[in-house]
ROBA-242912 format. One record per atom (N, C-alpha, C, CB): residue number from 1; x, y, z. Coordinates in steps of 0.05 Angstrom, whole numbers. Atoms other than C-alpha are relative to their C-alpha. Glycine has a CB too. Layout:
<pt NUM; <X; Y; Z>>
...
end
This chain:
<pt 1; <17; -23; 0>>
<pt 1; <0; 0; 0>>
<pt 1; <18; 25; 0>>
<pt 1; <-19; 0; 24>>
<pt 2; <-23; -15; 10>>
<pt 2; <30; 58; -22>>
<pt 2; <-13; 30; 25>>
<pt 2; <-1; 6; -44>>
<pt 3; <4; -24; -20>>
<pt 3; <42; 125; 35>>
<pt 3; <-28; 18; -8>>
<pt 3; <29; 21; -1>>
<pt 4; <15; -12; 9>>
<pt 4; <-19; 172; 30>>
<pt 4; <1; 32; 18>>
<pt 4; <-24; -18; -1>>
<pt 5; <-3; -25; -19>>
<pt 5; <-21; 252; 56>>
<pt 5; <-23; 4; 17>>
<pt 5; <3; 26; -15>>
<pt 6; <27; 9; -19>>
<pt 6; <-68; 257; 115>>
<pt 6; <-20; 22; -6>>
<pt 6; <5; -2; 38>>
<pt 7; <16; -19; 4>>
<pt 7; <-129; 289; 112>>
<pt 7; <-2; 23; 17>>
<pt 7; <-20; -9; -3>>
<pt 8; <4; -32; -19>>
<pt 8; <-132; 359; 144>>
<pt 8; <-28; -10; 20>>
<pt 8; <-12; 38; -30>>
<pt 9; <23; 7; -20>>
<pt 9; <-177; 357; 210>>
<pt 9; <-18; 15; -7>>
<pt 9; <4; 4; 29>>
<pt 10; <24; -29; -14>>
<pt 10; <-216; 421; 189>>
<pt 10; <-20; -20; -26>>
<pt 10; <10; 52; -9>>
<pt 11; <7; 13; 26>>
<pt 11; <-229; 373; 120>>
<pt 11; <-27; -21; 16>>
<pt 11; <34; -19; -17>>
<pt 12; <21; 25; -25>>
<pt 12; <-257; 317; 177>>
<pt 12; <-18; 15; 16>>
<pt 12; <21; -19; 27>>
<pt 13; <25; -12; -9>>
<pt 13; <-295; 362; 210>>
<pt 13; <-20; 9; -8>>
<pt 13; <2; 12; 9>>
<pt 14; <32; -20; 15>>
<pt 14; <-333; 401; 160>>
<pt 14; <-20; -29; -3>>
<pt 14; <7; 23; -46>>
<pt 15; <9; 20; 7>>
<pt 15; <-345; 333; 133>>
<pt 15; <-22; -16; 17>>
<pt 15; <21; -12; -4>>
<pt 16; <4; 18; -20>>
<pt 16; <-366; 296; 202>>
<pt 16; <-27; 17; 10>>
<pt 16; <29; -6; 22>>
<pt 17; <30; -18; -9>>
<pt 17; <-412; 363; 226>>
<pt 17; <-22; 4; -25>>
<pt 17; <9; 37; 11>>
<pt 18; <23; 12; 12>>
<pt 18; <-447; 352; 160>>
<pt 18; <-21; -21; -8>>
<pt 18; <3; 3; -9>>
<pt 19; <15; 27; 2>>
<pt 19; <-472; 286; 168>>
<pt 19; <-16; -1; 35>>
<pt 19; <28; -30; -9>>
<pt 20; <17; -12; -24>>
<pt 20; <-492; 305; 242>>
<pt 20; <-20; 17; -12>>
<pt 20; <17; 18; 21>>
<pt 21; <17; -23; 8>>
<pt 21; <-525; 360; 210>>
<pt 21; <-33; -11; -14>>
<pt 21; <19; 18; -24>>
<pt 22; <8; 22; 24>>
<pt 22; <-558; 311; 148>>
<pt 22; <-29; -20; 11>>
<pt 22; <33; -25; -5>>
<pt 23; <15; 30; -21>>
<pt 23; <-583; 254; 211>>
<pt 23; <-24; 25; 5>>
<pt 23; <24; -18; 41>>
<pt 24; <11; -12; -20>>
<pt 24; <-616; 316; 246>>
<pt 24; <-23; 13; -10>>
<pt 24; <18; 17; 12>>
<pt 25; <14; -10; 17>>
<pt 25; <-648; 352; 188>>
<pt 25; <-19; -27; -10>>
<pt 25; <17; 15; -20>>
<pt 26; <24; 17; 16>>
<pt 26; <-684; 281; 158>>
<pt 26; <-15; -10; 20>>
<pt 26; <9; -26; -18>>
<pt 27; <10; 7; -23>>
<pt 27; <-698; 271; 236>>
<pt 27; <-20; 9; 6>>
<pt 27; <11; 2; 18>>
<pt 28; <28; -15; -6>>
<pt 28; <-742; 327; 241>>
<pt 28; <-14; -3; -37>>
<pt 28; <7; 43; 14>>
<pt 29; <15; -5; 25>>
<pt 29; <-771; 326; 174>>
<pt 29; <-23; -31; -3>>
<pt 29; <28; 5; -29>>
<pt 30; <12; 22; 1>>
<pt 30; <-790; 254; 178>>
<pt 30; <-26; -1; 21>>
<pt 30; <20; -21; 5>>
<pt 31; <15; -8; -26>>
<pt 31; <-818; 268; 251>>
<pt 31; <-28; 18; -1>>
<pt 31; <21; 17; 17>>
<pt 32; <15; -35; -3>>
<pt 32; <-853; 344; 234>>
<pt 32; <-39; -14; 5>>
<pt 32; <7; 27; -46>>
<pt 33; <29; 11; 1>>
<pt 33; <-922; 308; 215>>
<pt 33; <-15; -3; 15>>
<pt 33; <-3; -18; -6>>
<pt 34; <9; 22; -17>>
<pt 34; <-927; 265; 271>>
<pt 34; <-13; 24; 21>>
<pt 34; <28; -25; 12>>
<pt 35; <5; -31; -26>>
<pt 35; <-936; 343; 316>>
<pt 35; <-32; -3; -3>>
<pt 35; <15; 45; -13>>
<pt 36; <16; -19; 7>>
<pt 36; <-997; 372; 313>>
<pt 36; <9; 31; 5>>
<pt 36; <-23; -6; 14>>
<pt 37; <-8; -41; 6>>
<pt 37; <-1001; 451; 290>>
<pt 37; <6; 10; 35>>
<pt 37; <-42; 27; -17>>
<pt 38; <0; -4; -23>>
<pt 38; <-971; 491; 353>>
<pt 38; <21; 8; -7>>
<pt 38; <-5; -16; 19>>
<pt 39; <-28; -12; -6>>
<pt 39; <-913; 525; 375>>
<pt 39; <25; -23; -2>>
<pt 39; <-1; 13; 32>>
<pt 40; <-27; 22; 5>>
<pt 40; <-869; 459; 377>>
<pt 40; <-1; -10; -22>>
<pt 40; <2; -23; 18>>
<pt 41; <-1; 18; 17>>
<pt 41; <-890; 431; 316>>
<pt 41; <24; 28; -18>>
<pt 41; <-35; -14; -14>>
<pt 42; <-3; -10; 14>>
<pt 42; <-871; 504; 292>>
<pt 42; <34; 6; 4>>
<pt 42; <-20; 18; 0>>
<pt 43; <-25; 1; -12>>
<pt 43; <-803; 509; 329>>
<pt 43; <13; -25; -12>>
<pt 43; <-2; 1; 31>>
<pt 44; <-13; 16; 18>>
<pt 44; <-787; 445; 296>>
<pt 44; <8; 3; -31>>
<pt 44; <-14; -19; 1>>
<pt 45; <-7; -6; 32>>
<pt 45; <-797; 473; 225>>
<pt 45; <21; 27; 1>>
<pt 45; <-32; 9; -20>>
<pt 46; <-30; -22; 3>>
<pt 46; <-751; 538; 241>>
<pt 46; <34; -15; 0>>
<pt 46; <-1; 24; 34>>
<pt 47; <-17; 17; 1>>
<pt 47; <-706; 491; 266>>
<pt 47; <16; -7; -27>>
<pt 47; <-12; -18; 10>>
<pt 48; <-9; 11; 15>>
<pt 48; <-701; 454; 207>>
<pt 48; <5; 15; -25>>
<pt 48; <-11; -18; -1>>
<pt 49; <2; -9; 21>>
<pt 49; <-709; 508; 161>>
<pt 49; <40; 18; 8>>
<pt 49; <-36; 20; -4>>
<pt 50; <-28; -17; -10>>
<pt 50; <-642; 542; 202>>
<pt 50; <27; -30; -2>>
<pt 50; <-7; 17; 46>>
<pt 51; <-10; 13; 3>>
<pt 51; <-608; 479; 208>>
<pt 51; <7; -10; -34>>
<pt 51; <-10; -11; 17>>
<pt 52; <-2; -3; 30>>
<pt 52; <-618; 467; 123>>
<pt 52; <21; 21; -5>>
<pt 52; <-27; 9; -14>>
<pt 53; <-19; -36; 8>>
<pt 53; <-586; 547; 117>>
<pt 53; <20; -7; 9>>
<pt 53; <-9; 35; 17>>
<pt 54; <-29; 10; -16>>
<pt 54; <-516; 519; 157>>
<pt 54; <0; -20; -20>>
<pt 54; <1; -12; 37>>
<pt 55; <-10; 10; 18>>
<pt 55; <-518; 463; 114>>
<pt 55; <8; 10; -28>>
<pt 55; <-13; -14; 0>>
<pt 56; <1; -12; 30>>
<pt 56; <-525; 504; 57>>
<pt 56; <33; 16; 1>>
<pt 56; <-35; 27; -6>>
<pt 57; <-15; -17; 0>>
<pt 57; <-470; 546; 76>>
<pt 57; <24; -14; 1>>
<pt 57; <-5; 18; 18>>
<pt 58; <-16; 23; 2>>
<pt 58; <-425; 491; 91>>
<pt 58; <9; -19; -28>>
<pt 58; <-14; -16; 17>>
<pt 59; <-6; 17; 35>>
<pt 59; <-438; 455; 25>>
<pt 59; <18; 19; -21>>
<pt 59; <-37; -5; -20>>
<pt 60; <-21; -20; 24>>
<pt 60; <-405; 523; -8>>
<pt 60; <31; -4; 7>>
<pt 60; <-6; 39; 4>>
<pt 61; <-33; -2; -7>>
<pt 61; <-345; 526; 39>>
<pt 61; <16; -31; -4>>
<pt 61; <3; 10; 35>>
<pt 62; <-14; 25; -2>>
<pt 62; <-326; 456; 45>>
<pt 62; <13; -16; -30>>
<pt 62; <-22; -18; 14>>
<pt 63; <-18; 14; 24>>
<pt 63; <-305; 447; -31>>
<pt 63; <23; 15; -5>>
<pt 63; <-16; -2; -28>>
<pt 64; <-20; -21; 2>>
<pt 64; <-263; 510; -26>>
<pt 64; <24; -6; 26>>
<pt 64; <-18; 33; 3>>
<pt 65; <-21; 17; -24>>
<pt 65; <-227; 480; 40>>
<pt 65; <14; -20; -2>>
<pt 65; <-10; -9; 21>>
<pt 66; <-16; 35; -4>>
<pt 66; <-212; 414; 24>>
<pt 66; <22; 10; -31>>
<pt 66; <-34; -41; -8>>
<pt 67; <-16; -6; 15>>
<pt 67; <-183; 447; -41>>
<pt 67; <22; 18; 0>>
<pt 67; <-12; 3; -12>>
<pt 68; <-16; -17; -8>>
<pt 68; <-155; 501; -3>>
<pt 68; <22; -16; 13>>
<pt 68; <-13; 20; 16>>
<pt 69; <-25; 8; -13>>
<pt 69; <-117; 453; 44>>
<pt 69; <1; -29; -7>>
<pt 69; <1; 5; 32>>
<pt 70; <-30; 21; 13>>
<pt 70; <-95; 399; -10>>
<pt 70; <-21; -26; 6>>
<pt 70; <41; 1; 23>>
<pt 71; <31; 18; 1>>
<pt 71; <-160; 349; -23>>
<pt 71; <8; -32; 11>>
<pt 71; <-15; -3; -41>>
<pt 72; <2; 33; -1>>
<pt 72; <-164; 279; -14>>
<pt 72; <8; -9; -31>>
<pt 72; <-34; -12; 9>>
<pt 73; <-7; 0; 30>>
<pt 73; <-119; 253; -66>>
<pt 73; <-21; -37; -2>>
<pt 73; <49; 1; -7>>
<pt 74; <11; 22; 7>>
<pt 74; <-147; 180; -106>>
<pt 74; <-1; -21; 15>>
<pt 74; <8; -7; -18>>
<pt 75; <-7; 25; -16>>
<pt 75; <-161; 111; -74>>
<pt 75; <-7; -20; -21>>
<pt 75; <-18; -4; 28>>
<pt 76; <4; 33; 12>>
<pt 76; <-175; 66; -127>>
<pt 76; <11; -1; -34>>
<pt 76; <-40; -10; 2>>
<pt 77; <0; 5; 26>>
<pt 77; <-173; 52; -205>>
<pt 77; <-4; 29; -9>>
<pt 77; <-22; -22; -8>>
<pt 78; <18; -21; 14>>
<pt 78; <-204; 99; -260>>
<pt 78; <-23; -6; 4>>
<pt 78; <2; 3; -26>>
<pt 79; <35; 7; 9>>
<pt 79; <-268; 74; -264>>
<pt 79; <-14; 9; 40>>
<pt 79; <-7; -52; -15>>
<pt 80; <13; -12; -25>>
<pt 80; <-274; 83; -178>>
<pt 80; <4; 18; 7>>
<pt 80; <1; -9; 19>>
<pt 81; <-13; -36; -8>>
<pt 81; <-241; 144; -175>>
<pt 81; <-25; 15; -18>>
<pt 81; <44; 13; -17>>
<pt 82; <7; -10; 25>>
<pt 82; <-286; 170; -240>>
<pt 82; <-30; -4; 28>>
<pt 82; <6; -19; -38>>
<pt 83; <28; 5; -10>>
<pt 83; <-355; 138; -193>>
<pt 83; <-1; 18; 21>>
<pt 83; <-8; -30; 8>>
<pt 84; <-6; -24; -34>>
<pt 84; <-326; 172; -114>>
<pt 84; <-4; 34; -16>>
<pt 84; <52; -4; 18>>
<pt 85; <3; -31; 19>>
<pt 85; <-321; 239; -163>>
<pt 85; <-25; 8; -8>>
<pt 85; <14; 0; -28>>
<pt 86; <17; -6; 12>>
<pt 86; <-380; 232; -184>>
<pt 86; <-24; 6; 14>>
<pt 86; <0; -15; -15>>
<pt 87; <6; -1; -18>>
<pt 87; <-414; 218; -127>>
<pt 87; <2; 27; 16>>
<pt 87; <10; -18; 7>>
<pt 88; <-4; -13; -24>>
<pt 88; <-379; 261; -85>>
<pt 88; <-19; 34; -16>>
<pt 88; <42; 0; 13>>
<pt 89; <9; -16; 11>>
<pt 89; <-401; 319; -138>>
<pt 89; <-35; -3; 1>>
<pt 89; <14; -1; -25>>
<pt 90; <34; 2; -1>>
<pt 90; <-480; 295; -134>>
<pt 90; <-11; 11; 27>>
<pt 90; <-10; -34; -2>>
<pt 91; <17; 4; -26>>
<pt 91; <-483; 298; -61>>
<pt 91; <2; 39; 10>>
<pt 91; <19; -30; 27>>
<pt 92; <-4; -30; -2>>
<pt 92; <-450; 374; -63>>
<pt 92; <-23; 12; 1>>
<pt 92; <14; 13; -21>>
<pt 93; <25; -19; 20>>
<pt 93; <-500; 397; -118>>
<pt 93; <-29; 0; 21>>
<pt 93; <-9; -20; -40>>
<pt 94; <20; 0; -16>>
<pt 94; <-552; 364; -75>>
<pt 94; <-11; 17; 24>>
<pt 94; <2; -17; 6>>
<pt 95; <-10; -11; -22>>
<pt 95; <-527; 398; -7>>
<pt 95; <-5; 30; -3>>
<pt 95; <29; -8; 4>>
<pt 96; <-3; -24; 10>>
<pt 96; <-527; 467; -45>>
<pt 96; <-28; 2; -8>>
<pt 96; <21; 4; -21>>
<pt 97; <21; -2; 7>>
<pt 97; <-594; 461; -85>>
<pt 97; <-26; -5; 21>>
<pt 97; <2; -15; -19>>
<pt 98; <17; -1; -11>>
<pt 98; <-634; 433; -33>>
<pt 98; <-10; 18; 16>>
<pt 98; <1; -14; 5>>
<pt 99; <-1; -19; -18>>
<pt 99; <-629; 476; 14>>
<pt 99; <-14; 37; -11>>
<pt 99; <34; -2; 6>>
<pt 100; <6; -24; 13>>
<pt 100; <-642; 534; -30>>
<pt 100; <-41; -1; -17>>
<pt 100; <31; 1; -27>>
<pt 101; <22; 20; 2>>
<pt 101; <-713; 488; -55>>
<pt 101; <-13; 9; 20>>
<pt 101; <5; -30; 1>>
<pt 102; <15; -5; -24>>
<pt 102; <-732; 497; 11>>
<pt 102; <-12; 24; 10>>
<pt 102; <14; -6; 16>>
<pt 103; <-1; -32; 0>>
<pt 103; <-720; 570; 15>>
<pt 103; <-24; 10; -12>>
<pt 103; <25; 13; -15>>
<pt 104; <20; -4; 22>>
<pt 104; <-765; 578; -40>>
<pt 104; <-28; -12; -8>>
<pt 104; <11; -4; -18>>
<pt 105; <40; 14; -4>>
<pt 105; <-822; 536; -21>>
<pt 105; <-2; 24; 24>>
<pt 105; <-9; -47; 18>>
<pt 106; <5; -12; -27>>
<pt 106; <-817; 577; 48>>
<pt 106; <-13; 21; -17>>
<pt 106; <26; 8; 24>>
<pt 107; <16; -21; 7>>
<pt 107; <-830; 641; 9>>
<pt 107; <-17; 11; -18>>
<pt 107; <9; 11; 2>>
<pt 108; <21; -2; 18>>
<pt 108; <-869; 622; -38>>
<pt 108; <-24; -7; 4>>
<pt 108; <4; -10; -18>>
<pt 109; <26; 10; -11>>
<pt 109; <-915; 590; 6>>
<pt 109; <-1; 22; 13>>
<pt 109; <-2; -26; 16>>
<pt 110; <9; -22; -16>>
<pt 110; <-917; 662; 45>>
<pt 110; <8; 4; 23>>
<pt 110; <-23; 1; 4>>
<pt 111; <-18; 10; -28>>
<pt 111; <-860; 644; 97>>
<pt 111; <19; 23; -1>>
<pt 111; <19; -33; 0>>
<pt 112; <-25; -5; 1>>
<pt 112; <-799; 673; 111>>
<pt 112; <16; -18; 16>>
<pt 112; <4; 24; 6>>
<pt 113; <-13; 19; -7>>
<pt 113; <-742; 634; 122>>
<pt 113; <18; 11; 34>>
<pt 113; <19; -6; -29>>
<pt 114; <-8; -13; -20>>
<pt 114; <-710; 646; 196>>
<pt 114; <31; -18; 4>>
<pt 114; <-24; -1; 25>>
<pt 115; <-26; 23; -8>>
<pt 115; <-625; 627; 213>>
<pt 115; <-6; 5; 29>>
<pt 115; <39; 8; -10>>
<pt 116; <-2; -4; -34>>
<pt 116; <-641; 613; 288>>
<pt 116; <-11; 32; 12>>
<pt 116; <39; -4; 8>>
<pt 117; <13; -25; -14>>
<pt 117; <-692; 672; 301>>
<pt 117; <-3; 24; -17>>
<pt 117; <15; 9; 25>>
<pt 118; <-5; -25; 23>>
<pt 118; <-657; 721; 247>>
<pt 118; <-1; -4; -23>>
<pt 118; <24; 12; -1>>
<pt 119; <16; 0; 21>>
<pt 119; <-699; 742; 186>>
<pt 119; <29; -11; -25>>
<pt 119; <-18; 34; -3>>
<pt 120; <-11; 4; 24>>
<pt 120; <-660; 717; 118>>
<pt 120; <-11; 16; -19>>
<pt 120; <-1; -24; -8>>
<pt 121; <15; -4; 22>>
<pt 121; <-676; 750; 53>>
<pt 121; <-19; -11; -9>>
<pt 121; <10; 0; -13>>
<pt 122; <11; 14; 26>>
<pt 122; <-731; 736; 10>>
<pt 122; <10; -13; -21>>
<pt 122; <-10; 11; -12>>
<pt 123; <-3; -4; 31>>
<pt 123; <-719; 706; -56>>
<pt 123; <-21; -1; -14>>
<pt 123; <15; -16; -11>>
<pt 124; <21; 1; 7>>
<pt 124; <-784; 694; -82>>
<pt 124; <-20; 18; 14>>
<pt 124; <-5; -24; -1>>
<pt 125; <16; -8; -14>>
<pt 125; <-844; 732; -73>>
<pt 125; <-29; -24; -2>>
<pt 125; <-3; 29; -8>>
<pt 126; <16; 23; -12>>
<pt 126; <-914; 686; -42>>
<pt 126; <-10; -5; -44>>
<pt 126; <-35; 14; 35>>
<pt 127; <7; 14; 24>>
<pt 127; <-927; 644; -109>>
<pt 127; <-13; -40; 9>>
<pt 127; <35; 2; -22>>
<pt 128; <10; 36; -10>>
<pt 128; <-978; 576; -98>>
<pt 128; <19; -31; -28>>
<pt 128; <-54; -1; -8>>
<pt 129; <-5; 22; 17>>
<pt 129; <-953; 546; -163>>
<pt 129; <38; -8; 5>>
<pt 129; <-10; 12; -34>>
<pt 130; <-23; -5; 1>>
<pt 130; <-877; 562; -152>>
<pt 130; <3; -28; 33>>
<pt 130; <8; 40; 2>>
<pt 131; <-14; 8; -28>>
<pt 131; <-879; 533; -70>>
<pt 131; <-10; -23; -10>>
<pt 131; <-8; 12; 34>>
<pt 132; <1; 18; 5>>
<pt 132; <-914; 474; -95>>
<pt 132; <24; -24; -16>>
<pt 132; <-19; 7; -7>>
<pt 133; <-22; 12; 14>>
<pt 133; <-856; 461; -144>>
<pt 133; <22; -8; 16>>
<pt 133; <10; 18; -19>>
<pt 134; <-18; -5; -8>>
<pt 134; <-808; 482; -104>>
<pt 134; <4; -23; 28>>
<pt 134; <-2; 29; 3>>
<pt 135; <7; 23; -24>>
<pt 135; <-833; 432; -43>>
<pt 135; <12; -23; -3>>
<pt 135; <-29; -8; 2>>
<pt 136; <-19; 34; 17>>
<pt 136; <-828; 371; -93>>
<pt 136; <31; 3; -6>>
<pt 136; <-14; -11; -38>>
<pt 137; <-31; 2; 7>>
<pt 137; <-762; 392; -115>>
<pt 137; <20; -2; 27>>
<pt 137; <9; 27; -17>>
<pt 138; <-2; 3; -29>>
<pt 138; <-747; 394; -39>>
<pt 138; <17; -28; 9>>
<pt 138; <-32; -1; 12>>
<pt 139; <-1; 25; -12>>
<pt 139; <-771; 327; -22>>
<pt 139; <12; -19; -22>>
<pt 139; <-28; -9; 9>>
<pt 140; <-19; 16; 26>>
<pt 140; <-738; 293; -96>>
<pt 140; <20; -1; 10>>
<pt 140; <5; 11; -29>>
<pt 141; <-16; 0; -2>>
<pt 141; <-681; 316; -72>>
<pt 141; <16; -10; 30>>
<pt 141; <0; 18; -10>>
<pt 142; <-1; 17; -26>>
<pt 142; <-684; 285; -6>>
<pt 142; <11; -25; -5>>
<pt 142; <-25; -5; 14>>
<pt 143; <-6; 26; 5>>
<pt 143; <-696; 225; -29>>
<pt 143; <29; -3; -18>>
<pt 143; <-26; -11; -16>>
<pt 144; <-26; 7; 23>>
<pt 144; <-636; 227; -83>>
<pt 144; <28; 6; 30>>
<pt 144; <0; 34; -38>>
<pt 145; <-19; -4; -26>>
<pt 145; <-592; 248; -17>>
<pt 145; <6; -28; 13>>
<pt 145; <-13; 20; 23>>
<pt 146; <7; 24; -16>>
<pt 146; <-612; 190; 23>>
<pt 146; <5; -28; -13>>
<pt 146; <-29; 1; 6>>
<pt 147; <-2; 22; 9>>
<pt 147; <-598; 144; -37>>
<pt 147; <37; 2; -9>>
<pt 147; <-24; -5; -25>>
<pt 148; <-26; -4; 1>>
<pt 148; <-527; 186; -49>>
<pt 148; <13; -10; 27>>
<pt 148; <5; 28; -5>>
<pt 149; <-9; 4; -30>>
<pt 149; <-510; 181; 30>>
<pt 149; <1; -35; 3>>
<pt 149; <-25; 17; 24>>
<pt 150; <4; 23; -3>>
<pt 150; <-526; 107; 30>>
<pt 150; <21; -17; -25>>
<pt 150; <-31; -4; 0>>
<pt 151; <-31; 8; 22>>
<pt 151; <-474; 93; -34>>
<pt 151; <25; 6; 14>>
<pt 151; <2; 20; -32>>
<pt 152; <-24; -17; -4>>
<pt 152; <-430; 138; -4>>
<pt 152; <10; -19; 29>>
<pt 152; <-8; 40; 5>>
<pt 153; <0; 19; -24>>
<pt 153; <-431; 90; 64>>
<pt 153; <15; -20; -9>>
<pt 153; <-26; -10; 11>>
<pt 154; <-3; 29; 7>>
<pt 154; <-436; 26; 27>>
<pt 154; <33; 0; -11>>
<pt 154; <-26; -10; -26>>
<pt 155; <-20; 6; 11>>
<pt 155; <-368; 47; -11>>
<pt 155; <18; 10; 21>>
<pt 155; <2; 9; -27>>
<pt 156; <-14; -3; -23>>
<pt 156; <-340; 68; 55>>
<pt 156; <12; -32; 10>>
<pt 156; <-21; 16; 21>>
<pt 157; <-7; 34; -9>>
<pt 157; <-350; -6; 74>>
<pt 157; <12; -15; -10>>
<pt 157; <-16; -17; 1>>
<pt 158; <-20; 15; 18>>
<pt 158; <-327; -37; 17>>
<pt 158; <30; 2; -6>>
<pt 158; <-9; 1; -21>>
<pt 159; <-36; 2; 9>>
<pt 159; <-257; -7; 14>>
<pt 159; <7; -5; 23>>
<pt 159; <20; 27; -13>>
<pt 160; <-12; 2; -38>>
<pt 160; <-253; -16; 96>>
<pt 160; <2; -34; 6>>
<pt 160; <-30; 17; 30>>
<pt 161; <11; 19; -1>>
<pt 161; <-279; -91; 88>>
<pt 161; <19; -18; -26>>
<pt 161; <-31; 7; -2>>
<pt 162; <-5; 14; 30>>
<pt 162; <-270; -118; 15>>
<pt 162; <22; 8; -8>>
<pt 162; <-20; 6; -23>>
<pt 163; <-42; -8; 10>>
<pt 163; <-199; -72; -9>>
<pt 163; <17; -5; 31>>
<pt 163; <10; 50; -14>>
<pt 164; <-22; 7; -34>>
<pt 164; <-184; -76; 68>>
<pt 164; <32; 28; -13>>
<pt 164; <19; -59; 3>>
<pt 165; <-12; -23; 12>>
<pt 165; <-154; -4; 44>>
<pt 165; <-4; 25; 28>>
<pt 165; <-18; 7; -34>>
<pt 166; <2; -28; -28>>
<pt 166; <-144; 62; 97>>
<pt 166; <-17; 16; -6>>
<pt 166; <27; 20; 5>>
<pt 167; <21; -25; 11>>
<pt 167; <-204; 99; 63>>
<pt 167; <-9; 9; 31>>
<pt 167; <-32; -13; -23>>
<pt 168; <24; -12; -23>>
<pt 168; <-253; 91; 123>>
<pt 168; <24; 18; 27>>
<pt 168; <-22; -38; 19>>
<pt 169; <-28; -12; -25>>
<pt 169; <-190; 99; 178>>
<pt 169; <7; 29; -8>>
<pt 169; <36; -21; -2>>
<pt 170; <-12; -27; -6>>
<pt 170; <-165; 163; 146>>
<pt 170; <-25; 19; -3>>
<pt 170; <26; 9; -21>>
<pt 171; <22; -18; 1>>
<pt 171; <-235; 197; 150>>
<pt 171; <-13; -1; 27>>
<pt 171; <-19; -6; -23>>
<pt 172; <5; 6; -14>>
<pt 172; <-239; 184; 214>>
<pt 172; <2; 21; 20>>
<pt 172; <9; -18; -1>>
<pt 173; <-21; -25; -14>>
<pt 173; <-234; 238; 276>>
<pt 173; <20; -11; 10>>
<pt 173; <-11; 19; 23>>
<pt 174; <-20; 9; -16>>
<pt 174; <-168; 231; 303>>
<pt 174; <18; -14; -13>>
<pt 174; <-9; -14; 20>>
<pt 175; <-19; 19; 12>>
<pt 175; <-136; 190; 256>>
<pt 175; <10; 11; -20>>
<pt 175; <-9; -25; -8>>
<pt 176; <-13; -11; 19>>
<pt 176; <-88; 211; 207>>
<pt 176; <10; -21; -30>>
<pt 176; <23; 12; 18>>
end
């Protein structure tokens, strides 16, 4: 196995507080239903609508960091390097778009979006046909997350398991 350069901690962290982030956001979203209307059901949706906006913000910086301090170089072939790339690019776009989906159902359904109490911009003004779109494109993109995140696992396992390779170990906290 040939030496590899370790991954930067701030690289493991952005990484590690977005999948905390990821669990927490499909936690309440899956959950929200189950409320009835009220102050907690509604404190759950700011929540998640503030918790989304950090992800969102995160999904910008974290391609500019890991490139700023010297990426994760290859682990496999062409063809798995070409799929992890490809991947890893789906789950970005996702990370970035959804979040912004959301935004845009909020104020098109006649919301405003809140980060933790403090107002955000508009981008849309109240439109029924727009938040309806904007909802599904939302929840599509959930689902396409949930099926990226679950590849993105499974090939965690397989090079930790099956190549018996340092992928999972050097993404690890603490481990270099």
């Amino acid at each position: 196995m040939t030496s590899r350069l370790p991954i930067p901690a701030a690289v493991k962290l952005m990484h590690w507080t977005v999948v905390l982030l990821i669990v927490a956001l499909f936690g309440i979203a899956w959950s929200i239903d189950s409320f009835e209307a009220g102050p907690f059901k509604t404190g759950l949706i700011d929540l998640h609508r503030s918790l989304g906006l950090v992800v969102f913000v995160l999904a910008l910086i974290r391609p500019v960091l890991r490139f700023a301090l010297g990426g994760v170089e290859s682990a496999g072939n062409g063809l798995t390097d070409l799929a992890a790339k490809g991947l890893h690019l789906a789950l970005y776009a996702a990370l970035i778009v959804m979040p912004i989906a959301g935004w845009v159902a909020t104020n098109a359904n006649g919301g405003s979006a809140l980060l933790f109490g403090i107002p955000v911009p508009d981008l849309v003004a109240k439109d029924e046909g727009m938040a309806d779109l904007a909802f599904g494109a939302h929840e599509v993109l959930g689902n396409l997350i949930v099926i990226a995140v679950g590849l993105h696992v499974a090939a965690a396992l397989w090079h930790h398991f099956v190549q018996r390779d340092d992928v999972l170990r050097r993404m690890l906290p603490g481990r270099s």
